[in-house]
C-alpha positions as CSV (number, residue, x, y, z in Angstrom):
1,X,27.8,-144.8,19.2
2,X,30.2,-144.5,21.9
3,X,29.5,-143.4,25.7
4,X,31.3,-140.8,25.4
5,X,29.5,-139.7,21.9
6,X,25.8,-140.3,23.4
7,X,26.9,-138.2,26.6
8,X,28.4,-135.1,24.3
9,X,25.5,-135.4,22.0
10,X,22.6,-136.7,23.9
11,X,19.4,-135.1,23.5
12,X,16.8,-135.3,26.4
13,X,17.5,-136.2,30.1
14,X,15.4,-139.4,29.8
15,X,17.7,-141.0,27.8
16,X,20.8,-139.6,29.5
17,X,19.2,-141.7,32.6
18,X,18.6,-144.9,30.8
19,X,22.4,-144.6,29.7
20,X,23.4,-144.1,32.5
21,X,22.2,-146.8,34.6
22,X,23.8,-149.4,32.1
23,X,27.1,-148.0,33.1
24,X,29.5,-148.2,35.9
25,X,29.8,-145.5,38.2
26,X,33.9,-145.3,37.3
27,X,32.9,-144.6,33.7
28,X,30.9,-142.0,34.0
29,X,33.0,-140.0,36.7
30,X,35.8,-140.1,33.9
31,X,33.1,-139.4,31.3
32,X,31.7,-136.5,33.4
33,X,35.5,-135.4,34.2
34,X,35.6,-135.4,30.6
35,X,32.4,-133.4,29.5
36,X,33.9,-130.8,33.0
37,X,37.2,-130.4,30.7
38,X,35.1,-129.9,27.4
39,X,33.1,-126.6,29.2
40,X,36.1,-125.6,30.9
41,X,37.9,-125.4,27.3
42,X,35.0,-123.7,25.8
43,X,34.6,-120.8,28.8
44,X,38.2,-120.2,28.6
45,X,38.1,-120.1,24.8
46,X,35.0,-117.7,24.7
47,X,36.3,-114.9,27.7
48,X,40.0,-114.9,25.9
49,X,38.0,-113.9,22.8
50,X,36.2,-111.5,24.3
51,X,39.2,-110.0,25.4
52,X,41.3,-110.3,22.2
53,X,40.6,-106.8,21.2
54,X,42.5,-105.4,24.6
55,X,45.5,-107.9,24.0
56,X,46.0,-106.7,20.4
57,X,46.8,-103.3,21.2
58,X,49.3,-104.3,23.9
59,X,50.9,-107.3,21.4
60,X,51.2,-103.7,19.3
61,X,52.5,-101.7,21.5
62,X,55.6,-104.4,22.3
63,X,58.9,-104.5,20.9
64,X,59.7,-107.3,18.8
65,X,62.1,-108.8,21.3
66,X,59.3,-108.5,23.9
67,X,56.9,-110.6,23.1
68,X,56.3,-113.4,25.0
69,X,56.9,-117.0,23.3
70,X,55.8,-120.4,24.6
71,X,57.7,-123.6,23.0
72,X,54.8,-126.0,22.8
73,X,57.0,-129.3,23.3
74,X,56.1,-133.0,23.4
75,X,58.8,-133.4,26.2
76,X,61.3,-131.2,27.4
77,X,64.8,-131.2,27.7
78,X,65.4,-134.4,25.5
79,X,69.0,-135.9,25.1
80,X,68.6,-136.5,21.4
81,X,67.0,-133.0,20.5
82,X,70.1,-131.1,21.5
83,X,68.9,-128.6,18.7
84,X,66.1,-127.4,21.2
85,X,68.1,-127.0,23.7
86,X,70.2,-124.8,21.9
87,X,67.6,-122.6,20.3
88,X,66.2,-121.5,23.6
89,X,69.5,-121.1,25.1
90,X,70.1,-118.5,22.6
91,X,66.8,-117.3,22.9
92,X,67.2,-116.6,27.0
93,X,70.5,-115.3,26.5
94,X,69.3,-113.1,23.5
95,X,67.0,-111.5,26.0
96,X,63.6,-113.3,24.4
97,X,60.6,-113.8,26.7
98,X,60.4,-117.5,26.2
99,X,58.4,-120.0,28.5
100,X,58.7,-123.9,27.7
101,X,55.2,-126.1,27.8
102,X,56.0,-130.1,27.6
103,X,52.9,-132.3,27.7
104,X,54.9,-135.6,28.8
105,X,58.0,-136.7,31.0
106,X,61.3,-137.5,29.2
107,X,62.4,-140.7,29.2
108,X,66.2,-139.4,30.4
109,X,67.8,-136.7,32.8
110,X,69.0,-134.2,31.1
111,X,70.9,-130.9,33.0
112,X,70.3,-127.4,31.9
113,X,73.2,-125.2,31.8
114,X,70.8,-122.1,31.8
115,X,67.6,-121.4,33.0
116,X,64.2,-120.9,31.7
117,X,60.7,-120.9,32.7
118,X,59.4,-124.8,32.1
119,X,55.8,-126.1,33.1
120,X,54.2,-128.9,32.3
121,X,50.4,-129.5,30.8
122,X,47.9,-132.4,30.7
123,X,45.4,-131.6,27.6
124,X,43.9,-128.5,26.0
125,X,42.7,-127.2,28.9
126,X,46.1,-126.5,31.0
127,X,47.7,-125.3,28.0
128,X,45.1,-123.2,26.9
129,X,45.3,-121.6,30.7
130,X,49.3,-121.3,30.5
131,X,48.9,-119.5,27.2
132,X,46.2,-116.6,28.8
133,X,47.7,-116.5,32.5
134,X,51.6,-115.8,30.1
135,X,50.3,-113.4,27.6
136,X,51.5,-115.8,25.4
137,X,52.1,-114.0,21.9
138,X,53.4,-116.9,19.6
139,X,54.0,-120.2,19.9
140,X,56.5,-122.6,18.5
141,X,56.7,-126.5,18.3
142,X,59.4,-129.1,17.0
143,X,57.6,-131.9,15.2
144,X,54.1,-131.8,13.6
145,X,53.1,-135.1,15.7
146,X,52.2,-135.5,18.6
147,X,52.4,-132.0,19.7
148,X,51.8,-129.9,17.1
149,X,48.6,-131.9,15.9
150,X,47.1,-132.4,18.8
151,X,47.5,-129.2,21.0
152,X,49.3,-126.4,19.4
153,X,47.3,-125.6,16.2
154,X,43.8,-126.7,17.7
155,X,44.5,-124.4,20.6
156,X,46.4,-122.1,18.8
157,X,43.2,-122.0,16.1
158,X,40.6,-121.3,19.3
159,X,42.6,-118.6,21.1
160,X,43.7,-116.8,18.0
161,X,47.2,-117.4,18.7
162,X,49.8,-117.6,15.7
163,X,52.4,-120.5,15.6
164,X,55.0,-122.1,13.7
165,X,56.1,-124.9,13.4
166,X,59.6,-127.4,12.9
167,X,58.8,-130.6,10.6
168,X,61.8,-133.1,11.5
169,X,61.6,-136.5,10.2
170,X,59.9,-139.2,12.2
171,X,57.1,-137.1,12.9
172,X,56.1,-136.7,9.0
173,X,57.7,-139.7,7.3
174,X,56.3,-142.9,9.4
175,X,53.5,-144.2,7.4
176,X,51.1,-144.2,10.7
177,X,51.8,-140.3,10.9
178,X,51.3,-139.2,7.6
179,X,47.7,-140.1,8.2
180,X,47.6,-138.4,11.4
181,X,49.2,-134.9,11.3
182,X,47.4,-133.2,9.8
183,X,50.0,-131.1,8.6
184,X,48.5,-130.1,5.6
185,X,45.2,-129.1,7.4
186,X,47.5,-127.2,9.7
187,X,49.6,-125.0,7.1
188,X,45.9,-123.6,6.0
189,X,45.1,-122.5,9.0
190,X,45.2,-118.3,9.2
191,X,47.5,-118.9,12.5
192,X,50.1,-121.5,11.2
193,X,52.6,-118.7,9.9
194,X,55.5,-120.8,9.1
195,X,56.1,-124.7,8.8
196,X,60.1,-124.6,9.2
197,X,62.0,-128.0,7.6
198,X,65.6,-128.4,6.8
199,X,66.3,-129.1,3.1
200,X,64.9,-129.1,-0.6
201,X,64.1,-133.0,-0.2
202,X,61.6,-132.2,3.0
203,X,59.9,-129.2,1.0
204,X,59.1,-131.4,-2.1
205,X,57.8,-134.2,0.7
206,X,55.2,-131.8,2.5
207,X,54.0,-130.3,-0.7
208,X,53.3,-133.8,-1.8
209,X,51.2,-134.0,1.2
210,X,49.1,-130.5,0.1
211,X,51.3,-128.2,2.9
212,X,50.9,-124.3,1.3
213,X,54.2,-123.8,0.0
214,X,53.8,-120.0,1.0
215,X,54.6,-121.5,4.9
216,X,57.7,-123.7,4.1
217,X,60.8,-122.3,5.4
218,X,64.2,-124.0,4.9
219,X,66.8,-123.8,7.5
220,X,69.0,-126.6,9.6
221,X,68.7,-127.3,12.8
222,X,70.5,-125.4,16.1
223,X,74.1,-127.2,15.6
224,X,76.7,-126.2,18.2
225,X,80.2,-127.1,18.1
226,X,83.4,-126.1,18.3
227,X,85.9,-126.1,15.2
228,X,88.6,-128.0,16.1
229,X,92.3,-127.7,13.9
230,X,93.1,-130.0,11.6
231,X,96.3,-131.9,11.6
232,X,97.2,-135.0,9.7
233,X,96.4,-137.8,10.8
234,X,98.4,-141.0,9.6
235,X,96.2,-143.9,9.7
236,X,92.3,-144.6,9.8
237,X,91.7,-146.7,12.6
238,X,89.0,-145.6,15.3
239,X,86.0,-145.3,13.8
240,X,82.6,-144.2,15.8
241,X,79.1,-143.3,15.6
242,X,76.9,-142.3,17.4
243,X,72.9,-142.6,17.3
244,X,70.0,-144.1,18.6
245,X,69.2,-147.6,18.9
246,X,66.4,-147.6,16.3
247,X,65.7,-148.9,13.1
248,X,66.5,-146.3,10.5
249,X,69.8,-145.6,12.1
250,X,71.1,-148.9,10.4
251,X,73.5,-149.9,13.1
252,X,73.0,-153.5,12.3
253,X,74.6,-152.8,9.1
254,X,77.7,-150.7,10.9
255,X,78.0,-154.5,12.6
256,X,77.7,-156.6,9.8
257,X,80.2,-154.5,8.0
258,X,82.3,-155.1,11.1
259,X,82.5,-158.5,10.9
260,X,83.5,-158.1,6.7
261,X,86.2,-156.0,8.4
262,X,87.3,-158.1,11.0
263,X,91.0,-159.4,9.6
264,X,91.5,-155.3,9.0
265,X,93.0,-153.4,11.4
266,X,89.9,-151.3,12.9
267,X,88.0,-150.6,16.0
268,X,84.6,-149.9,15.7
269,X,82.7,-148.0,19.0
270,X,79.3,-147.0,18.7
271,X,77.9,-144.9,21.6
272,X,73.8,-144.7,22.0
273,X,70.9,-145.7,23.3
274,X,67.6,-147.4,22.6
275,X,65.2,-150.4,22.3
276,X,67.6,-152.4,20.1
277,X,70.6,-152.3,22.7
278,X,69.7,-156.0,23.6
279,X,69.2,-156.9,19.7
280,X,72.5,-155.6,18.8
281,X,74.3,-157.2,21.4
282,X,73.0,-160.3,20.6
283,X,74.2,-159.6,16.8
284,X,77.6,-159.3,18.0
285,X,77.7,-161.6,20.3
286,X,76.5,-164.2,17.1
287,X,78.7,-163.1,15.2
288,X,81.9,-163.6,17.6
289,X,83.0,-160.0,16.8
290,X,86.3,-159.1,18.6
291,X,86.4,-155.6,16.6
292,X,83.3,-153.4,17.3
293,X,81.9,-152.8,20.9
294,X,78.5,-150.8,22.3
295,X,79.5,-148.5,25.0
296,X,76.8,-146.3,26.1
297,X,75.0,-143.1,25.3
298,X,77.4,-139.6,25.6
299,X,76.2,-136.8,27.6
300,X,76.2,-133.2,25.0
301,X,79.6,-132.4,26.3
302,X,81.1,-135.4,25.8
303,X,80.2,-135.9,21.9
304,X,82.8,-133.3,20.8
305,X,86.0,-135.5,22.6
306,X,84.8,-138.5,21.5
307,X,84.6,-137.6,17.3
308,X,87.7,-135.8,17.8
309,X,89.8,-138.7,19.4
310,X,88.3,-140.5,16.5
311,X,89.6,-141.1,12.7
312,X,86.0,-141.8,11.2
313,X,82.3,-141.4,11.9
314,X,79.5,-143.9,10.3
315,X,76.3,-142.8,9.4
316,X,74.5,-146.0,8.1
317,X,71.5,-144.2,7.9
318,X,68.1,-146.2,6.0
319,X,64.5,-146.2,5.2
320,X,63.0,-148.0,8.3
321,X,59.8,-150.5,7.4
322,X,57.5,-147.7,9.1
323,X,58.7,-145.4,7.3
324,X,61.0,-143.6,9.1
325,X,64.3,-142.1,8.2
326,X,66.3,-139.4,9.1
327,X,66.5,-135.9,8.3
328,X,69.8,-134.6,8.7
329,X,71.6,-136.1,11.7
330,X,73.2,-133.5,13.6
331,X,75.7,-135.5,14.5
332,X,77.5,-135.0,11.0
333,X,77.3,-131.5,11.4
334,X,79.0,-132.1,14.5
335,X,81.8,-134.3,12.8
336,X,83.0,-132.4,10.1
337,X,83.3,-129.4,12.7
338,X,85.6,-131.2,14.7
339,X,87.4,-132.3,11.5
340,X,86.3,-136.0,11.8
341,X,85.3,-137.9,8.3
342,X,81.8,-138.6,7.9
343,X,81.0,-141.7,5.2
344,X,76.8,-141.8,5.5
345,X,74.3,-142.9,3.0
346,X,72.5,-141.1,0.8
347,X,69.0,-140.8,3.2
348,X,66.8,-137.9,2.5
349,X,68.8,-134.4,2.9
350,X,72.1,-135.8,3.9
351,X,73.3,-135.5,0.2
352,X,72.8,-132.1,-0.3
353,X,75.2,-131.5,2.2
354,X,77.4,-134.4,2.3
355,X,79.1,-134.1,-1.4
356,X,81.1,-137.5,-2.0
357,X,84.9,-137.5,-2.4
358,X,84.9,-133.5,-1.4
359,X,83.9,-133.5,1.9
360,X,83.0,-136.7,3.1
361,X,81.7,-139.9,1.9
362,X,78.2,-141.0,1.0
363,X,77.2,-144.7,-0.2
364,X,73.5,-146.2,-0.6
365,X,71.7,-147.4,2.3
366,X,71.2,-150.6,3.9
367,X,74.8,-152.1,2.3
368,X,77.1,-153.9,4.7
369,X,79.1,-154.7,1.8
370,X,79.0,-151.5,0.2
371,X,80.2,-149.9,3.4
372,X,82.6,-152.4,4.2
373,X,84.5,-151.4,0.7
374,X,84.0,-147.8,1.0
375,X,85.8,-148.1,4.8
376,X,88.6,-149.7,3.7
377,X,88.9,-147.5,0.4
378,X,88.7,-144.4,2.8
379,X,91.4,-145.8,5.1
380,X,93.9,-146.1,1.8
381,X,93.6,-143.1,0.1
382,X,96.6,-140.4,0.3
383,X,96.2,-138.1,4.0
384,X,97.2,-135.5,2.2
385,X,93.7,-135.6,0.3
386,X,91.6,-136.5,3.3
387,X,93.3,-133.6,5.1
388,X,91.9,-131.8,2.2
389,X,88.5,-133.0,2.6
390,X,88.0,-132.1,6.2
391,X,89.2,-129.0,5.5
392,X,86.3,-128.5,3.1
393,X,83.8,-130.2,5.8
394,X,84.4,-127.4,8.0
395,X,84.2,-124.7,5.2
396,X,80.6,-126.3,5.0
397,X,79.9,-126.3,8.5
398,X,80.6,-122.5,8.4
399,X,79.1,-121.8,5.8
400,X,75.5,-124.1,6.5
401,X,74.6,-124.8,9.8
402,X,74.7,-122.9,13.3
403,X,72.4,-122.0,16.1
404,X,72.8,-118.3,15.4
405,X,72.0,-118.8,11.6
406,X,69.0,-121.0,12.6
407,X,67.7,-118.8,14.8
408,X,68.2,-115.5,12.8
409,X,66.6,-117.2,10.2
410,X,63.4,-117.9,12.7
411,X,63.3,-114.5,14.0
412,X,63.5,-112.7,10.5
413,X,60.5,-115.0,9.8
414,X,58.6,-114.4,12.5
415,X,59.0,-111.0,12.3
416,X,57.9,-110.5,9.1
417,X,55.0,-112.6,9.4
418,X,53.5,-112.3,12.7
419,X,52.4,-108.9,12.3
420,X,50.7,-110.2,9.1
421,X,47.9,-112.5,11.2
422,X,46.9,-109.2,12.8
């Protein structure tokens, strides 16, 4: 048994004393801090309760667009998770009451362009005080794990308090978090009123992990962009992509297809950031590529310029050996809104929205050569018929993905099913 269990659990005094004197006096201020934060929790648990009855009739008495809504986020704003940013934008300037609750620091600086009410938590305890001292009414979370699992249902369970939330990719596909997530143990919950995901392939994933397919709802992420015209272009030469530095993004491949490449006349740029930077420098470097060069993350603003200056955007997206893969990358959303050419690989949802030959390219996954050919096949193909295909790209963009279908979507949801938990 653990300190920490004997301490929660112990069952006369004596003992507790005998425990105690075998242990440092730093571990048992943190275990005492500990057992502090455990009674804290349940008081504030029990006199929220005991009001519940009082803060029905005023959640009642509310107008939909009045209620108050807390996103429950790991970390907040995030420069990859653009689609968060956008969704409360157009919450704020839709005239939602929405507060933002992050439990960690991010990792980059990222500038609003708007403002909303942001404060950050430590554990149960802080959040569960944000959520009374608010008048919080629902809560929403992207990704089942870390945040979801671990502080909005359990909270969200105690103080009665429905939720929803966004399953994304790394958060239900690495092997490690499948264990953890509890996501099926979440959808039963009377509170969880809607587990949001973004395509047929995601559904069929979470029902094989026992999620109640009563609280799956389909919709893409918040894309924003900007439809750009389309004019012909007369040769593919600049191609770009743009992406994290992690495994499943497949950027090594993008290199080693490079370097199949190299006596072709192309220019490769890829813009990110992340822990394999260094790796796929070296890789480059060993490979004595003149063709392809890393130049840095993009700022939001800046990814619209960059796919439209370019001819071609690759999306070597694979299955990473934890697991991981992508969802949908926004960033081909983004593309075929600006009219750019997308070839990407056949991960998870990204082919049943990326149709091959009509409007854009898709290949199998972890291929240099594969890609390599499909490249140059792209860049000799008639314009007249790639102008055709970007046309259709954008026709798709239209017709599939935007923040204010996303987030009608969510409201018509949680409309409908809030008042239901009551």
């Amino acid at each position: 048994m653990s300190l920490i269990d004997f301490l929660l659990n112990r069952s006369n005094s004596y003992n507790y004393y005998k425990f105690n004197s075998q242990s440092s006096k730093k571990e048992i201020k943190k275990l005492q801090d500990k057992l502090k934060v455990k009674n804290d929790l349940i008081n504030i648990y029990q006199d929220h309760l005991n009001n519940k009855s009082l803060q029905l009739l005023e959640y009642k008495s509310k107008k939909f667009n009045r209620i108050n809504i807390a996103y429950v986020l790991h970390q907040f704003p995030v420069l990859s998770q653009t689609f968060v940013v956008n969704e409360i934008r157009w919450l704020v300037e839709n005239g939602y009451n929405v507060y933002v609750f992050s439990n960690k620091p991010t990792d980059k600086t990222v500038k609003l362009n708007f403002s909303v009410k942001h404060f950050k938590f430590k554990n149960k305890l802080d959040l569960a005080r944000l959520l009374i001292d608010f008048k919080i009414d629902f809560m929403y979370s992207h990704f089942v794990y870390p945040v979801c699992t671990n502080f909005t249902y359990p909270v969200g369970d105690k103080l009665k308090i429905p939720f929803a939330v966004f399953a994304h990719a790394y958060d239900i596909f690495v092997y490690d978090n499948i264990k953890r997530n509890k996501i099926s143990e979440i959808s039963k919950s009377p509170y969880c009123i809607a587990i949001f995901t973004l395509s047929n392939f995601h559904e069929n994933f979470l029902l094989n992990l026992g999620v109640r397919d009563d609280k799956i709802v389909i919709t893409k992420q918040a894309s924003s962009y900007t439809l750009s015209s389309i004019r012909q272009k007369p040769k593919i030469k600049n191609i770009v992509s743009v992406s994290r530095f992690v495994e499943k993004k497949g950027i090594d491949i993008l290199i080693d297809a490079a370097k199949l490449l190299e006596d072709e006349d192309f220019e490769f740029k890829i813009y990110g950031y992340g822990i394999l930077e260094n790796e796929y420098k070296k890789h480059i470097k060993s490979l004595n590529l003149k063709n392809i060069k890393l130049l840095g993350e993009l700022k939001p603003e800046e990814v619209g310029d960059k796919l439209t200056e370019s001819d071609l955007l690759v999306v070597p997206s694979k299955l990473a050996s934890n697991g991981d893969m992508d969802g949908f990358p926004t960033i081909i959303f983004e593309a075929m809104a600006c009219g750019t050419l997308v070839i990407a690989t056949d991960i998870s949802a990204i082919p049943e929205i990326l149709k091959d030959n009509v409007n854009g390219f898709v290949i199998s996954p972890n291929n240099s050569k594969k890609l390599a050919f499909k490249i140059k096949e792209v860049s000799k193909m008639p314009v007249d018929k790639l102008t055709d295909i970007r046309k259709e790209a954008q026709k798709s963009v239209v017709n599939i993905s935007s923040t204010d279908k996303t987030m009608k979507t969510f409201i018509k949801t949680i409309k409908r099913r809030l008042y239901d938990v009551f």
